[in-house]
Structure formats: C-alpha cells, structure tokens
DRENPA-3360 file (N, C-alpha, C; in nm, 2 decimals, always signed):
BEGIN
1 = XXXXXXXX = +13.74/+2.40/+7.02/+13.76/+2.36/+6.88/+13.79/+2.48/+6.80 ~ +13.87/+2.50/+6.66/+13.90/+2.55/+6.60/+13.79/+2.62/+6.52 ~ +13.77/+2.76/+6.51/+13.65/+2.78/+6.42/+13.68/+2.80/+6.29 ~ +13.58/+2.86/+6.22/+13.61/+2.85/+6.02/+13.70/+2.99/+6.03 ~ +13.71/+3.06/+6.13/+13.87/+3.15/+6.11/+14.00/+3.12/+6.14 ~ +13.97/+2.99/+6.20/+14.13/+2.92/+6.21/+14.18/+2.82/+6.06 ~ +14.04/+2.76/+6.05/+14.04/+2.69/+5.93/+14.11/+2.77/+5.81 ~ +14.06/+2.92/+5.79/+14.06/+2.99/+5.66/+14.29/+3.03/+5.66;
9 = XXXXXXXX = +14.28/+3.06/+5.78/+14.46/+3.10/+5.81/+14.54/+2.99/+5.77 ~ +14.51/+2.88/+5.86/+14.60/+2.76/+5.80/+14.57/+2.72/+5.66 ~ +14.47/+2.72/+5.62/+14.42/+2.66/+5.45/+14.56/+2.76/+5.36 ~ +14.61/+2.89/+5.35/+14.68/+3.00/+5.32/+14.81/+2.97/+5.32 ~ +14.81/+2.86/+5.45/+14.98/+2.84/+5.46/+15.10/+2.74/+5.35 ~ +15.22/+2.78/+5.32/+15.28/+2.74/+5.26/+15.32/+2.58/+5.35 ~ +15.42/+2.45/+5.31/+15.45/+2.42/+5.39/+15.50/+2.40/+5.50 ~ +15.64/+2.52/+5.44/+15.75/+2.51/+5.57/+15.72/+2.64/+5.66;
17 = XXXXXXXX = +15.59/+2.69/+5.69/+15.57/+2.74/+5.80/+15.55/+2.68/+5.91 ~ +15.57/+2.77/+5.97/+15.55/+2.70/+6.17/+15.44/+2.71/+6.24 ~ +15.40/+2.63/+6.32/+15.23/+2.68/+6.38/+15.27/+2.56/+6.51 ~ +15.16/+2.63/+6.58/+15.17/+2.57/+6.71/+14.99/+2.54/+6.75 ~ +14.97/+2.38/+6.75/+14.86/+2.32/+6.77/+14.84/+2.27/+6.92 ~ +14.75/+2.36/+6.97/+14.70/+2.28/+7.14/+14.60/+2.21/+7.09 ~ +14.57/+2.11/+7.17/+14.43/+2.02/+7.19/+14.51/+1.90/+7.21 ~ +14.42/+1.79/+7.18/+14.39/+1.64/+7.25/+14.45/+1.58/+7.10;
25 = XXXXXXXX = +14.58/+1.46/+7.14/+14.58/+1.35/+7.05/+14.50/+1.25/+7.08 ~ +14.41/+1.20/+6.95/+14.37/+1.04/+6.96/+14.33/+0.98/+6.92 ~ +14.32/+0.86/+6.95/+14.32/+0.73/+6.75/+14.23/+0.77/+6.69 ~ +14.23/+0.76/+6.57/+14.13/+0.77/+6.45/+14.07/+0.63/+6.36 ~ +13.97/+0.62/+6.32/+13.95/+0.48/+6.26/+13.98/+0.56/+6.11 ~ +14.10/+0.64/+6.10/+14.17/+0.66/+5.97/+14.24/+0.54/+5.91 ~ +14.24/+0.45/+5.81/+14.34/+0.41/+5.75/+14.48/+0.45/+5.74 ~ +14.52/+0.54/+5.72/+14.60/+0.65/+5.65/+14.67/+0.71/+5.77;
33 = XXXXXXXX = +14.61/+0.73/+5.91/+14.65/+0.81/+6.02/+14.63/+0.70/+6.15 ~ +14.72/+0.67/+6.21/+14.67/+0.60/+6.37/+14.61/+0.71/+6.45 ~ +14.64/+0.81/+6.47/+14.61/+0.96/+6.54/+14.59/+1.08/+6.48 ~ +14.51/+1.14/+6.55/+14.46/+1.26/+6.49/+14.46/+1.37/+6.64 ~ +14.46/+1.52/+6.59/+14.47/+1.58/+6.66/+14.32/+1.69/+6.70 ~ +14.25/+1.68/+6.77/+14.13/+1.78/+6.80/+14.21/+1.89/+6.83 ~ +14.23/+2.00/+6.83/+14.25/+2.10/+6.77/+14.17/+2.21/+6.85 ~ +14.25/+2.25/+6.97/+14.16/+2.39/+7.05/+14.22/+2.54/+7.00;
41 = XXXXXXXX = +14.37/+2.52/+6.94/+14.41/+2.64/+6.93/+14.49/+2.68/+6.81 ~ +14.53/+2.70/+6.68/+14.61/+2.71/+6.63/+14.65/+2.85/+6.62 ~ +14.81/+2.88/+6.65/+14.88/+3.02/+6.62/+14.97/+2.96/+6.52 ~ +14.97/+3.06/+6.49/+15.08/+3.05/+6.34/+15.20/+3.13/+6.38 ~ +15.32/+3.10/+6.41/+15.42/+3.11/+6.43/+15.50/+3.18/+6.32 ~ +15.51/+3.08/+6.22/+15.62/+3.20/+6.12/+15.58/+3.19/+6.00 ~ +15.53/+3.24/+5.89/+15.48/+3.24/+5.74/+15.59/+3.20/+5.66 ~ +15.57/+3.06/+5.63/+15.71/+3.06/+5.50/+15.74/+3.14/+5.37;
49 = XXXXXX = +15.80/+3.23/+5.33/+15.85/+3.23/+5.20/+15.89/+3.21/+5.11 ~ +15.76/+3.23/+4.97/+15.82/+3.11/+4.86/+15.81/+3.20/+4.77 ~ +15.91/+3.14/+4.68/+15.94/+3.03/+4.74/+16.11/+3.11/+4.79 ~ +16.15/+3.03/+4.86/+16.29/+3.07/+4.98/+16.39/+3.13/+4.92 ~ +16.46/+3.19/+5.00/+16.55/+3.30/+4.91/+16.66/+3.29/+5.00 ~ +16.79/+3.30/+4.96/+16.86/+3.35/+5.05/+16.93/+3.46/+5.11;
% end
C-alpha cells in the first residue's frame, strides 16, 4: 500500500502529468466508480507544466 509520502507527491500533481500505478484492480461498492485501484506503487513519470508553453 501506498504510504502518506506517496499520498503527499501525487496530491502536488498538475493533471496532465504521468505516473505509473502498480497494484490490484477491483470492484468498488462506489456509485460513481465500478473499479478501483489498491495501489502498491506510485512513480511519477513526468511533472506537467502550467500552465503549457510551447
């Protein structure tokens, strides 16, 4: 499981950054979501820039 220092990185992120989620898909009694992801690893791939420039 992800701890409150994975929580704190992604909470920082813009949208159109990239991240790469390992762990387990599986149904949720979410209204809103059929699936949900448990969550063993998150890397953050690439930090978006905002806002985007060319």
């Amino acid at each position: 499981m992800v701890g409150e220092e994975g929580i704190k990185q992604v909470k920082d992120l813009n949208r159109q950054s990239v991240v790469r989620i390992t762990g387990a898909v599986q149904e949720t009694k979410s209204r809103d979501f059929p699936f949900e992801v448990k969550s063993e690893k998150i890397e953050i791939l690439s930090r978006a820039v905002h806002p985007i420039t060319n």
